[in-house]
Every structure is written in structure tokens, then in C-alpha cells.
Biopython code that builds the backbone (N, CA, C, O; Angstrom):
import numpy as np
from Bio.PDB.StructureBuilder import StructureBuilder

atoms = [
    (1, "UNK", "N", (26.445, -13.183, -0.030)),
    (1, "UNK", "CA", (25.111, -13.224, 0.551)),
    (1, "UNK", "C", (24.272, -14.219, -0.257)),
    (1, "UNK", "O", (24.229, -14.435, -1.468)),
    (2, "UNK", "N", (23.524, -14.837, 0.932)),
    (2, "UNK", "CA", (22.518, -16.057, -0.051)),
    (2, "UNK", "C", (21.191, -15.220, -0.873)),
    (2, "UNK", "O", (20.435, -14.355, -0.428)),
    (3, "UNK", "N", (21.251, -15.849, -2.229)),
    (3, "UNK", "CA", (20.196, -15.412, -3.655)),
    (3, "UNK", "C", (18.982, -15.752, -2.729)),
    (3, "UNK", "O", (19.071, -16.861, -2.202)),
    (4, "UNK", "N", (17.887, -15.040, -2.428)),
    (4, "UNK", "CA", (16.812, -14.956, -1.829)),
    (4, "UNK", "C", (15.411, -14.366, -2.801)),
    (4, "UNK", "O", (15.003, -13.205, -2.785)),
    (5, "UNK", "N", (14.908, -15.356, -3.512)),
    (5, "UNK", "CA", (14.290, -15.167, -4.604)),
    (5, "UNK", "C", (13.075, -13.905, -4.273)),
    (5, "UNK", "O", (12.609, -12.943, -4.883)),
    (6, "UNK", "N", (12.841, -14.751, -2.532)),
    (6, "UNK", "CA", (11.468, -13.749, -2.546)),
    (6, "UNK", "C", (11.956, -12.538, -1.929)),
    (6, "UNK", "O", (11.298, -12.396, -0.899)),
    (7, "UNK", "N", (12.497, -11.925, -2.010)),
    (7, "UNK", "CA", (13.107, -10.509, -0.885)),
    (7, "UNK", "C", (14.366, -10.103, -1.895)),
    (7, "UNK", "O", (15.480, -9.695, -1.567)),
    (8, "UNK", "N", (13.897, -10.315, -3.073)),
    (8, "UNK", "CA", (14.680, -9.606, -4.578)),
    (8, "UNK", "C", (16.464, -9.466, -4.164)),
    (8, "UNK", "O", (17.236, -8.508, -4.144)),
    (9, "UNK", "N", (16.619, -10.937, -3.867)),
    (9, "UNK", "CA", (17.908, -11.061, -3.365)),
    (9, "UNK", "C", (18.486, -11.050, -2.252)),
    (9, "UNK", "O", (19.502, -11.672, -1.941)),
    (10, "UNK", "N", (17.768, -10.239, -1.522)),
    (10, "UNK", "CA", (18.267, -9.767, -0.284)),
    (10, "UNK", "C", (17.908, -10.766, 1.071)),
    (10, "UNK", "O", (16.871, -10.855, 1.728)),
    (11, "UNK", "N", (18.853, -11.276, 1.161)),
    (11, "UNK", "CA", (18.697, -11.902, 2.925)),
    (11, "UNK", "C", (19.133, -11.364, 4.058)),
    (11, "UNK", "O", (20.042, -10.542, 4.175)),
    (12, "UNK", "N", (18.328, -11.941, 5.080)),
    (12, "UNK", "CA", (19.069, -11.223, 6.437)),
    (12, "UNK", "C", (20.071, -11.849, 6.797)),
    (12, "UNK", "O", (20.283, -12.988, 6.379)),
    (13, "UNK", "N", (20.888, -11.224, 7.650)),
    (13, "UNK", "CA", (22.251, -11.260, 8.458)),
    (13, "UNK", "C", (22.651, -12.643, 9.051)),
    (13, "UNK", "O", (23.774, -12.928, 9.465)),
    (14, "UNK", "N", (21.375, -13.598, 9.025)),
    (14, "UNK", "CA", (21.599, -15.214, 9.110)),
    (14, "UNK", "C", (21.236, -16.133, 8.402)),
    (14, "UNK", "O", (21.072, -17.326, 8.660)),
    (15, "UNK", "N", (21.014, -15.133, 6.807)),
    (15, "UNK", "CA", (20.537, -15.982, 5.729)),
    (15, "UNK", "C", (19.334, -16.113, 5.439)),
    (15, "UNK", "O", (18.854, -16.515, 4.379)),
    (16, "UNK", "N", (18.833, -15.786, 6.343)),
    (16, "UNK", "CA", (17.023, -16.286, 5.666)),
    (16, "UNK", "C", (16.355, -15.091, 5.890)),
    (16, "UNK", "O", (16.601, -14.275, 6.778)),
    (17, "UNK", "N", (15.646, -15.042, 5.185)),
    (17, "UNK", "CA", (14.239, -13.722, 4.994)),
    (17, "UNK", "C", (13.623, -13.383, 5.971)),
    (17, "UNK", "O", (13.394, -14.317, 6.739)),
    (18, "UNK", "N", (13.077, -11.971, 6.415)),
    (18, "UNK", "CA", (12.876, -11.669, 7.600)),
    (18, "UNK", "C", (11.209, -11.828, 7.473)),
    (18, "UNK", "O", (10.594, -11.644, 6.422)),
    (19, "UNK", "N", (10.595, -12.210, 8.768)),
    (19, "UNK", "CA", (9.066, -12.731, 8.615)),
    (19, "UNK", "C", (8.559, -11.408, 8.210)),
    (19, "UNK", "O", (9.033, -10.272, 8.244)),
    (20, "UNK", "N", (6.999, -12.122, 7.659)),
    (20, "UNK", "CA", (6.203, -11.409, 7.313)),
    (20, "UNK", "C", (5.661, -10.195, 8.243)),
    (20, "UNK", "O", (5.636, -10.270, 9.471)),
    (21, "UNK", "N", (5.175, -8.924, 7.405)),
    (21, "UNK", "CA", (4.326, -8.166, 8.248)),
    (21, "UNK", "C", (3.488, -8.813, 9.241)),
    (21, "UNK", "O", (2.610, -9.532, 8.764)),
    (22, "UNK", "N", (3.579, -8.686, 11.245)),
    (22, "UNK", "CA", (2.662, -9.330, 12.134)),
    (22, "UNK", "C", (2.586, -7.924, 12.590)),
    (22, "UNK", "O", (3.382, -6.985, 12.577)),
    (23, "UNK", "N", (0.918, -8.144, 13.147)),
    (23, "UNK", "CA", (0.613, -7.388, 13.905)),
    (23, "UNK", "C", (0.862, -6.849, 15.526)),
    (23, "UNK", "O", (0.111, -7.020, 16.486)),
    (24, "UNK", "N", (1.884, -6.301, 15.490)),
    (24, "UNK", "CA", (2.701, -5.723, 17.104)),
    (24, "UNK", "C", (1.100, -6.240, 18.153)),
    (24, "UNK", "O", (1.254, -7.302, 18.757)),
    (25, "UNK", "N", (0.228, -5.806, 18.270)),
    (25, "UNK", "CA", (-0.616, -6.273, 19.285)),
    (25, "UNK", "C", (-1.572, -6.935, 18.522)),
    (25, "UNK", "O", (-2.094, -6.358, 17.568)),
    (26, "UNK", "N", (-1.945, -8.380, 18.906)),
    (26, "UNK", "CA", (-2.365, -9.381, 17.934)),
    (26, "UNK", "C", (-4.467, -9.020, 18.768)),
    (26, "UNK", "O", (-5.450, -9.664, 18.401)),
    (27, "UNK", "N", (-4.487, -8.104, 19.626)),
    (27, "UNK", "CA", (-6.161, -7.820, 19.827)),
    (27, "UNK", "C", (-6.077, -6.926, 18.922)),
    (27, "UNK", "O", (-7.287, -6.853, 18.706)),
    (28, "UNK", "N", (-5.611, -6.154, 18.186)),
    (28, "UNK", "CA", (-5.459, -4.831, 17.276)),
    (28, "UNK", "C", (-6.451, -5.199, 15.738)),
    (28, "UNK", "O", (-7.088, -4.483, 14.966)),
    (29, "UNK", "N", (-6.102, -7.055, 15.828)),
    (29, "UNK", "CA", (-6.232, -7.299, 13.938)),
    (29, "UNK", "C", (-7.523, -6.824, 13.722)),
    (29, "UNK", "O", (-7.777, -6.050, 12.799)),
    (30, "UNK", "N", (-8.488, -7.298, 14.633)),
    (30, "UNK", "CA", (-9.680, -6.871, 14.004)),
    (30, "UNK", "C", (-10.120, -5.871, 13.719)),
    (30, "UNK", "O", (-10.876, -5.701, 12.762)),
    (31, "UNK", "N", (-9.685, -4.902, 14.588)),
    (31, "UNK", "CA", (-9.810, -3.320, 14.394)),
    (31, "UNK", "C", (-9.404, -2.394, 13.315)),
    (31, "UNK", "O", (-10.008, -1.423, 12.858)),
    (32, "UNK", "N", (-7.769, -3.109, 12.874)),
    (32, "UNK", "CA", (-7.251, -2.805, 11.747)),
    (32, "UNK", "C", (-8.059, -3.615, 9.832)),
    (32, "UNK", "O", (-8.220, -3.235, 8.672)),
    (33, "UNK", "N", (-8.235, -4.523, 10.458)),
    (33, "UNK", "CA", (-8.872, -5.209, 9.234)),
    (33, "UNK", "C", (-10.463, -4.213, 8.773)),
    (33, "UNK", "O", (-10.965, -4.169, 7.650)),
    (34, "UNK", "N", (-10.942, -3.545, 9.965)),
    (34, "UNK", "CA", (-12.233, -3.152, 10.155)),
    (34, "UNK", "C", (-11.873, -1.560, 9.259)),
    (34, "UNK", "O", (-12.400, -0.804, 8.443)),
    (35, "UNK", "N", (-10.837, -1.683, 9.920)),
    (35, "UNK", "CA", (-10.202, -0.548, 9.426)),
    (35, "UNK", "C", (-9.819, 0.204, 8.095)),
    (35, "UNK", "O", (-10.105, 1.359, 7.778)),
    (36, "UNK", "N", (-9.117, -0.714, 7.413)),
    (36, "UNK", "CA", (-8.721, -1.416, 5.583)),
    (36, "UNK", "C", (-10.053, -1.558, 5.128)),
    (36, "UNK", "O", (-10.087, -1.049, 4.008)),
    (37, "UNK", "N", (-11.019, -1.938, 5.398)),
    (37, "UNK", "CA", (-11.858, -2.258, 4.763)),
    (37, "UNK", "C", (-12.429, -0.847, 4.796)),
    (37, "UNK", "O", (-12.413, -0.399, 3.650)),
    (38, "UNK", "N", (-12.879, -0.059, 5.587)),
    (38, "UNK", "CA", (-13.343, 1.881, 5.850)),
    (38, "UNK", "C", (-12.804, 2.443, 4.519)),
    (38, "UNK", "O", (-13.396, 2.949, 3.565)),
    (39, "UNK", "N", (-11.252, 2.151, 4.793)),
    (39, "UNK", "CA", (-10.475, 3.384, 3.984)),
    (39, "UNK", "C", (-10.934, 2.553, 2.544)),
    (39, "UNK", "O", (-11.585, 3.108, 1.659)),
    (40, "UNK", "N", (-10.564, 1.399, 2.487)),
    (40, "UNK", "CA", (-10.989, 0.679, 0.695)),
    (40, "UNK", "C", (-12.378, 1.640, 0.334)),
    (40, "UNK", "O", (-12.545, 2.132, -0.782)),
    (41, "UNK", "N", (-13.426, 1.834, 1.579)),
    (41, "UNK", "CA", (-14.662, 1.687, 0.896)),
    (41, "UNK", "C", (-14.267, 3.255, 0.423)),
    (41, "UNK", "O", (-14.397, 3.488, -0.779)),
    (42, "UNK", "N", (-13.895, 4.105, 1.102)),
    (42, "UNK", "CA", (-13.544, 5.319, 0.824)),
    (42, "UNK", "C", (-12.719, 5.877, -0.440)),
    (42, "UNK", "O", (-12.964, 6.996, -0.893)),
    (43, "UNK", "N", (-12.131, 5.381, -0.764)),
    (43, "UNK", "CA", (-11.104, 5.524, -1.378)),
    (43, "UNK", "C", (-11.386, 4.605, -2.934)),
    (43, "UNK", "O", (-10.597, 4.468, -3.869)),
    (44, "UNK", "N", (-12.486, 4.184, -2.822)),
    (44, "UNK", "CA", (-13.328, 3.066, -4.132)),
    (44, "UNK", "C", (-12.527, 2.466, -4.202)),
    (44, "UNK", "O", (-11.674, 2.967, -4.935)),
    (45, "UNK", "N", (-12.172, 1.242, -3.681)),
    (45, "UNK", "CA", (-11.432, 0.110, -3.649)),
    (45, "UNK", "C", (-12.774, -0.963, -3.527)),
    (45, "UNK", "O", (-13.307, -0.991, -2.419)),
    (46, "UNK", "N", (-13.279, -1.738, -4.467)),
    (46, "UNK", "CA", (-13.838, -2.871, -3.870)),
    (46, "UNK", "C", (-12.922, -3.679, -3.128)),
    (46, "UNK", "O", (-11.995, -4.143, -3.793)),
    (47, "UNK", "N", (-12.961, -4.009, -1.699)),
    (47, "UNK", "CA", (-12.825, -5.209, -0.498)),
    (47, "UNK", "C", (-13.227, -6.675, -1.155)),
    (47, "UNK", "O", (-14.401, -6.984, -1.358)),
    (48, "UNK", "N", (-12.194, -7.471, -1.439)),
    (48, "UNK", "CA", (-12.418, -8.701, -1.455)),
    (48, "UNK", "C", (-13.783, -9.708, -0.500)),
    (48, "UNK", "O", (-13.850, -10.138, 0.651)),
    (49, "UNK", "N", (-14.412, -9.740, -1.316)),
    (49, "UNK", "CA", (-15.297, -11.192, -0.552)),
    (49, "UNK", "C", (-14.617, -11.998, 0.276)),
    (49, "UNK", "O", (-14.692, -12.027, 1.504)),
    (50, "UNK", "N", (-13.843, -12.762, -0.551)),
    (50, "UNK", "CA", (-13.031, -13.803, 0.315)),
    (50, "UNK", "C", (-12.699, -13.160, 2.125)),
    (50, "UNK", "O", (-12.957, -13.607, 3.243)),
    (51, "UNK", "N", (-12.015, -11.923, 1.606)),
    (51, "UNK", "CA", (-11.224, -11.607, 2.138)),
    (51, "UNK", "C", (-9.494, -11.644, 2.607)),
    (51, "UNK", "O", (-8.709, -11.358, 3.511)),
    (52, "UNK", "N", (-9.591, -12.138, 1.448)),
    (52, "UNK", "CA", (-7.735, -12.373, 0.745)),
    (52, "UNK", "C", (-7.566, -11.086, -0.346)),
    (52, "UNK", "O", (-8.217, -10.961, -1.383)),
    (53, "UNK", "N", (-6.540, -10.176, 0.147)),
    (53, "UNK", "CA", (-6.096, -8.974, -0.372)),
    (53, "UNK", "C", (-5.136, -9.519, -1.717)),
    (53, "UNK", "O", (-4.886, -8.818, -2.697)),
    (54, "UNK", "N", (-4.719, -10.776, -1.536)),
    (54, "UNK", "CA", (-3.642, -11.554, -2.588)),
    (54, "UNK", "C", (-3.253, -10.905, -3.927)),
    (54, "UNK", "O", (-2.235, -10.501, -4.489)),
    (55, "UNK", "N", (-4.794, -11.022, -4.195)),
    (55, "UNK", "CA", (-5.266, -10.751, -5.846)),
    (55, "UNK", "C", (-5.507, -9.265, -6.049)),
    (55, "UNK", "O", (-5.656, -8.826, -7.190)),
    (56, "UNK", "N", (-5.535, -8.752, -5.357)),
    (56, "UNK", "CA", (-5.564, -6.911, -5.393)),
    (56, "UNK", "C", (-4.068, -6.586, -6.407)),
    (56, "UNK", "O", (-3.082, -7.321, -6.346)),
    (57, "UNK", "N", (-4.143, -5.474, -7.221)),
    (57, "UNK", "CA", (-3.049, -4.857, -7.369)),
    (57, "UNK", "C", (-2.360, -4.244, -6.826)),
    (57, "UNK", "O", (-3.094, -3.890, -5.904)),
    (58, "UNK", "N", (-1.071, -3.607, -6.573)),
    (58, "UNK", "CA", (0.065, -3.269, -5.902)),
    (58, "UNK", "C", (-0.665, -1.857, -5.262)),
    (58, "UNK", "O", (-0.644, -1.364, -4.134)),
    (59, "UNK", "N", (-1.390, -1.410, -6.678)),
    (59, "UNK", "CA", (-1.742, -0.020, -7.097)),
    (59, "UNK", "C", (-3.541, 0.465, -5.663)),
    (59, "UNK", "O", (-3.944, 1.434, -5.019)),
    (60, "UNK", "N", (-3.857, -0.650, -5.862)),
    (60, "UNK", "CA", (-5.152, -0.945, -4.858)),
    (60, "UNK", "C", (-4.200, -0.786, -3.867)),
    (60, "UNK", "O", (-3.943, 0.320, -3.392)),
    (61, "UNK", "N", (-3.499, -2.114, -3.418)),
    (61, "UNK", "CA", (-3.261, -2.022, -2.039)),
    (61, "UNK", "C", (-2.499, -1.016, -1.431)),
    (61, "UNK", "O", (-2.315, -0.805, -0.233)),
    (62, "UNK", "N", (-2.040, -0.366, -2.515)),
    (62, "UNK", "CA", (-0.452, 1.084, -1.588)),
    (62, "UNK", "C", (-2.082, 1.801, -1.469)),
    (62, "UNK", "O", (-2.546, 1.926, -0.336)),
    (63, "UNK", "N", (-2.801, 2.197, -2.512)),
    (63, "UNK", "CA", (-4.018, 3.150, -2.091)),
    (63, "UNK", "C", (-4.024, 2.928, -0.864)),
    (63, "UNK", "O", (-3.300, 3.503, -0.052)),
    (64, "UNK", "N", (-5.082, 1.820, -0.542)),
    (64, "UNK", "CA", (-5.169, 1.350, 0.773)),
    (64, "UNK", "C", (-4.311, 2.191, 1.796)),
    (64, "UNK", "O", (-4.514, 3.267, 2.358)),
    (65, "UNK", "N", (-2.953, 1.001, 1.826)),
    (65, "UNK", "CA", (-2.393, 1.488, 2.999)),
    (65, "UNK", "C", (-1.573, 2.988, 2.915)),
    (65, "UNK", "O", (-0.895, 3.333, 3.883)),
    (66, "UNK", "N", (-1.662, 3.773, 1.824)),
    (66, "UNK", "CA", (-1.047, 4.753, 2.244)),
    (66, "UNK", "C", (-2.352, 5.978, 3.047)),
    (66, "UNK", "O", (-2.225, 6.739, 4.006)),
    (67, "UNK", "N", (-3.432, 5.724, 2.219)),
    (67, "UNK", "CA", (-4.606, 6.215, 3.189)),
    (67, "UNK", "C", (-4.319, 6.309, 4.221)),
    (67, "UNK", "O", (-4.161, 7.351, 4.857)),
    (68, "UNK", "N", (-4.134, 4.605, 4.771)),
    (68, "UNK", "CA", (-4.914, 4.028, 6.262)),
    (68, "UNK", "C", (-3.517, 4.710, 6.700)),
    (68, "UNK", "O", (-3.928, 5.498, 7.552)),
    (69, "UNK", "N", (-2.064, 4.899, 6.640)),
    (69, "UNK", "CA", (-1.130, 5.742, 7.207)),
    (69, "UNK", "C", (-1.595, 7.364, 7.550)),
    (69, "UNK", "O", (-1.630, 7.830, 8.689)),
    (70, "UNK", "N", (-1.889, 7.996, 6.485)),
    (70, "UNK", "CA", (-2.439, 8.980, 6.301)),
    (70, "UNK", "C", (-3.444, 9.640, 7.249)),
    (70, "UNK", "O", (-3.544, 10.812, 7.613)),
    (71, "UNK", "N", (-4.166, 8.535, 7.548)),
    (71, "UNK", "CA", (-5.586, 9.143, 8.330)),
    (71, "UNK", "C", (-5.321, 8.607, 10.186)),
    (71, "UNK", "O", (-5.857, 8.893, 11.257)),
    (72, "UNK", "N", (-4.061, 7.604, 9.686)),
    (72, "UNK", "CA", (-3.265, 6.929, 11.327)),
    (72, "UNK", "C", (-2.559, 8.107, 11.966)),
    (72, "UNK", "O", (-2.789, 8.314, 13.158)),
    (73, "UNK", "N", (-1.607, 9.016, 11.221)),
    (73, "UNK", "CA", (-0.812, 10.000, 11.393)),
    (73, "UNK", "C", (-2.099, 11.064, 12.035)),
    (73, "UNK", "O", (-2.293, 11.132, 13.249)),
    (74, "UNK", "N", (-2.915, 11.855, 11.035)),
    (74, "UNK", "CA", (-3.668, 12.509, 11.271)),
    (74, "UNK", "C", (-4.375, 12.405, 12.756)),
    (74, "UNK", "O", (-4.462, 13.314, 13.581)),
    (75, "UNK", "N", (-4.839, 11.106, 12.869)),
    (75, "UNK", "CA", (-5.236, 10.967, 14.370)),
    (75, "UNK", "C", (-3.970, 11.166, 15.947)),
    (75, "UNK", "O", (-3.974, 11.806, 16.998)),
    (76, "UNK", "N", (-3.381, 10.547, 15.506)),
    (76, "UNK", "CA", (-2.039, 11.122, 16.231)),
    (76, "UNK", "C", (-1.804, 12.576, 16.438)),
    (76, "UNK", "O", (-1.690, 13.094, 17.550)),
    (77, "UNK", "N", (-1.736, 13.230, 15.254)),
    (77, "UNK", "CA", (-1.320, 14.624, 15.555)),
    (77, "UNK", "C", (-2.704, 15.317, 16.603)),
    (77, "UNK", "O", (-2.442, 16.053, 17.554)),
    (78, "UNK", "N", (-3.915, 14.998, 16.293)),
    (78, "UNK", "CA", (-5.038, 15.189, 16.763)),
    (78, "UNK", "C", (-5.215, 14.975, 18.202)),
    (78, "UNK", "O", (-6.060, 15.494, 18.932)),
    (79, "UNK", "N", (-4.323, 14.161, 18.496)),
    (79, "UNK", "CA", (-4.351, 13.121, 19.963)),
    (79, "UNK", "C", (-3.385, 14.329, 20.517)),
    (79, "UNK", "O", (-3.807, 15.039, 21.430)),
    (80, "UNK", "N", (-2.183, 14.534, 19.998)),
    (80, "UNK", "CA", (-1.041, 15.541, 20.252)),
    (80, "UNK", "C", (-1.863, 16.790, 20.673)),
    (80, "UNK", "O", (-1.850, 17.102, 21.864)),
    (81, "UNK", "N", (-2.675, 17.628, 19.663)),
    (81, "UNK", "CA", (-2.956, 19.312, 20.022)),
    (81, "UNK", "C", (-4.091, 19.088, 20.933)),
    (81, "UNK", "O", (-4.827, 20.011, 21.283)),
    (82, "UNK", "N", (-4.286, 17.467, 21.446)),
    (82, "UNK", "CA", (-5.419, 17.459, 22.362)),
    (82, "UNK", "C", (-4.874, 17.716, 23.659)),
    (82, "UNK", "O", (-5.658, 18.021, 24.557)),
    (83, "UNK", "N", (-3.807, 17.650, 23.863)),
    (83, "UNK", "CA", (-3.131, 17.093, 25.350)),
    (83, "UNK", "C", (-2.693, 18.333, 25.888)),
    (83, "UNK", "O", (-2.134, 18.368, 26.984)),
]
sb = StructureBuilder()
sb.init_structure("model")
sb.init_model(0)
sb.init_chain("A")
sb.init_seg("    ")
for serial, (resi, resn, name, xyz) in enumerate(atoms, 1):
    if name == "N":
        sb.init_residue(resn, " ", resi, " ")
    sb.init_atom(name, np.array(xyz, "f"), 0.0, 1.0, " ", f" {name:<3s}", serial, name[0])
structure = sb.get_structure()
């Protein structure tokens, strides 16, 4: 298998690295970005100015997104005992 520096070795099944996280419905981003930024404020994360997450730590951003999973699930189940 080809040495794939950024994907800690690991390549896909035709050699090259599988793309980046995209957003399944590309009208969604803003909602989700609107979104990350809620749970940061919640969760005391200062939100980048820029708005480049880049420079965040690992430790910031799993906060983040394990929240924004967290409170994604929750609405789901909510949607579920609604029906």
C-alpha cells in the first residue's frame, strides 16, 4: 500500500486519500456553520474571527463537534417520540 503522509499511512483502494469532510446537502452549510458557532458559544469555545477553525485545538474542536452530535442525536430522538 502507498505511504500516505496525510491519512497516517493509510490510502484508499486506488491509492490516493479519500476527500475531505463535504457537506451531503451543500444548502445545509450555513445552517451548520450557524450551528458550530451556538454549540462553541455554549460550550466556551471562543469562534474564530477569521472564521478558519485551522488553528483551534483538537481538544476545542472534538468539544465542538461532539456537542453538535450530541444535541443532532437528541433532536432526532425528539423528532422520533413526536411521530
Amino acid at each position: 500500500m502507498a505511504d500516505n503522509k496525510f491519512y497516517g499511512g493509510f490510502a484508499g483502494a486506488a491509492g490516493y486519500a479519500a476527500p475531505k469532510n463535504q457537506t451531503v446537502i451543500p444548502e445545509a452549510k450555513k445552517g451548520l456553520d450557524q450551528f458550530k458557532e451556538e454549540v462553541a458559544a455554549e460550550v466556551g469555545v471562543q469562534v474564530p474571527a477569521t472564521g478558519y477553525w485551522g488553528n483551534m485545538t483538537s481538544k476545542e474542536c472534538g468539544t465542538v463537534g461532539g456537542y453538535m452530535v450530541k444535541k443532532m442525536v437528541e433532536a432526532y430522538e425528539r423528532n422520533l417520540a413526536g411521530k
